[in-house]
C-alpha positions in Angstrom: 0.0 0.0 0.0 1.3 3.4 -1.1 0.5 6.4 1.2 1.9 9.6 1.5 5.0 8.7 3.7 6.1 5.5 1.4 5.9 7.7 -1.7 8.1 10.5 0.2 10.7 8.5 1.4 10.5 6.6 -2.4 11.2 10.3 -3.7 14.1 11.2 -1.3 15.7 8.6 -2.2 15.8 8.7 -5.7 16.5 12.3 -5.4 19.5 11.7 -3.3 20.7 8.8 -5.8 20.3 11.4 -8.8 22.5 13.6 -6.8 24.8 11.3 -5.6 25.3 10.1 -9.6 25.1 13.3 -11.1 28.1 15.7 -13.0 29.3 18.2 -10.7 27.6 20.7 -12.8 24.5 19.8 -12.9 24.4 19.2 -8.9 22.9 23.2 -8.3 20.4 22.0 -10.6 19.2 18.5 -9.4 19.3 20.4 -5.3 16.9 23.2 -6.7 14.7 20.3 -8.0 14.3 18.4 -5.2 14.0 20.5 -1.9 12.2 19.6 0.7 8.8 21.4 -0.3 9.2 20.0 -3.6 9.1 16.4 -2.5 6.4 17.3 -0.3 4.1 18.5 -2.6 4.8 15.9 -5.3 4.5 13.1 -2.4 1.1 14.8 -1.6 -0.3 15.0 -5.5 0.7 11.3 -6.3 -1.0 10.0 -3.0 -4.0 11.8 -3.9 -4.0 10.4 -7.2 -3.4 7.2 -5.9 -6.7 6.9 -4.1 -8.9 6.9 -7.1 -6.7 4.6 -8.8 -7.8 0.8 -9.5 -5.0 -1.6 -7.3 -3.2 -3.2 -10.3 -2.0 0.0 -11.3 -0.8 1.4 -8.3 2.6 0.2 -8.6 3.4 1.3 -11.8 2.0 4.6 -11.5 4.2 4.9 -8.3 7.2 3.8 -10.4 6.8 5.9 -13.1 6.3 9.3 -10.9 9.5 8.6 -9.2 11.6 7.5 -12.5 10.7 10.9 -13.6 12.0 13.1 -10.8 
Protein backbone atom coordinates (compact mmCIF):
# COMPACT_ATOMS: atom_id res chain seq x y z
CA UNK A 1 0.00 0.00 0.00
CA UNK A 2 1.28 3.38 -1.08
CA UNK A 3 0.51 6.40 1.20
CA UNK A 4 1.88 9.64 1.53
CA UNK A 5 4.99 8.71 3.65
CA UNK A 6 6.09 5.52 1.45
CA UNK A 7 5.91 7.68 -1.67
CA UNK A 8 8.14 10.52 0.21
CA UNK A 9 10.67 8.46 1.37
CA UNK A 10 10.48 6.65 -2.43
CA UNK A 11 11.17 10.28 -3.72
CA UNK A 12 14.13 11.21 -1.31
CA UNK A 13 15.73 8.56 -2.16
CA UNK A 14 15.80 8.66 -5.70
CA UNK A 15 16.49 12.33 -5.43
CA UNK A 16 19.49 11.67 -3.31
CA UNK A 17 20.74 8.82 -5.82
CA UNK A 18 20.26 11.38 -8.82
CA UNK A 19 22.46 13.61 -6.79
CA UNK A 20 24.83 11.27 -5.64
CA UNK A 21 25.25 10.09 -9.60
CA UNK A 22 25.12 13.25 -11.07
CA UNK A 23 28.09 15.68 -12.98
CA UNK A 24 29.27 18.21 -10.73
CA UNK A 25 27.56 20.68 -12.83
CA UNK A 26 24.51 19.77 -12.86
CA UNK A 27 24.40 19.23 -8.94
CA UNK A 28 22.95 23.19 -8.29
CA UNK A 29 20.38 22.02 -10.60
CA UNK A 30 19.18 18.53 -9.39
CA UNK A 31 19.28 20.39 -5.35
CA UNK A 32 16.91 23.18 -6.72
CA UNK A 33 14.73 20.32 -7.99
CA UNK A 34 14.32 18.38 -5.16
CA UNK A 35 14.05 20.49 -1.93
CA UNK A 36 12.24 19.61 0.67
CA UNK A 37 8.82 21.35 -0.31
CA UNK A 38 9.21 19.97 -3.63
CA UNK A 39 9.09 16.41 -2.54
CA UNK A 40 6.35 17.27 -0.35
CA UNK A 41 4.08 18.48 -2.56
CA UNK A 42 4.81 15.90 -5.32
CA UNK A 43 4.52 13.06 -2.36
CA UNK A 44 1.08 14.79 -1.65
CA UNK A 45 -0.29 15.01 -5.50
CA UNK A 46 0.74 11.29 -6.25
CA UNK A 47 -1.03 10.01 -2.97
CA UNK A 48 -4.03 11.79 -3.94
CA UNK A 49 -4.03 10.39 -7.19
CA UNK A 50 -3.37 7.23 -5.90
CA UNK A 51 -6.68 6.94 -4.12
CA UNK A 52 -8.92 6.92 -7.12
CA UNK A 53 -6.67 4.63 -8.76
CA UNK A 54 -7.80 0.78 -9.48
CA UNK A 55 -4.98 -1.60 -7.28
CA UNK A 56 -3.25 -3.24 -10.25
CA UNK A 57 -1.97 -0.01 -11.29
CA UNK A 58 -0.82 1.35 -8.30
CA UNK A 59 2.64 0.24 -8.65
CA UNK A 60 3.38 1.27 -11.80
CA UNK A 61 1.99 4.60 -11.55
CA UNK A 62 4.16 4.91 -8.28
CA UNK A 63 7.21 3.80 -10.41
CA UNK A 64 6.79 5.90 -13.14
CA UNK A 65 6.32 9.31 -10.91
CA UNK A 66 9.53 8.57 -9.24
CA UNK A 67 11.60 7.49 -12.47
CA UNK A 68 10.70 10.90 -13.64
CA UNK A 69 11.98 13.11 -10.82
Amino acid sequence: MYDYSVVLGLLRASAADLLRHALSNEQARIARMTTVRTLRNRALLIAQRLQGMAKARRRAFVEAAIRHL
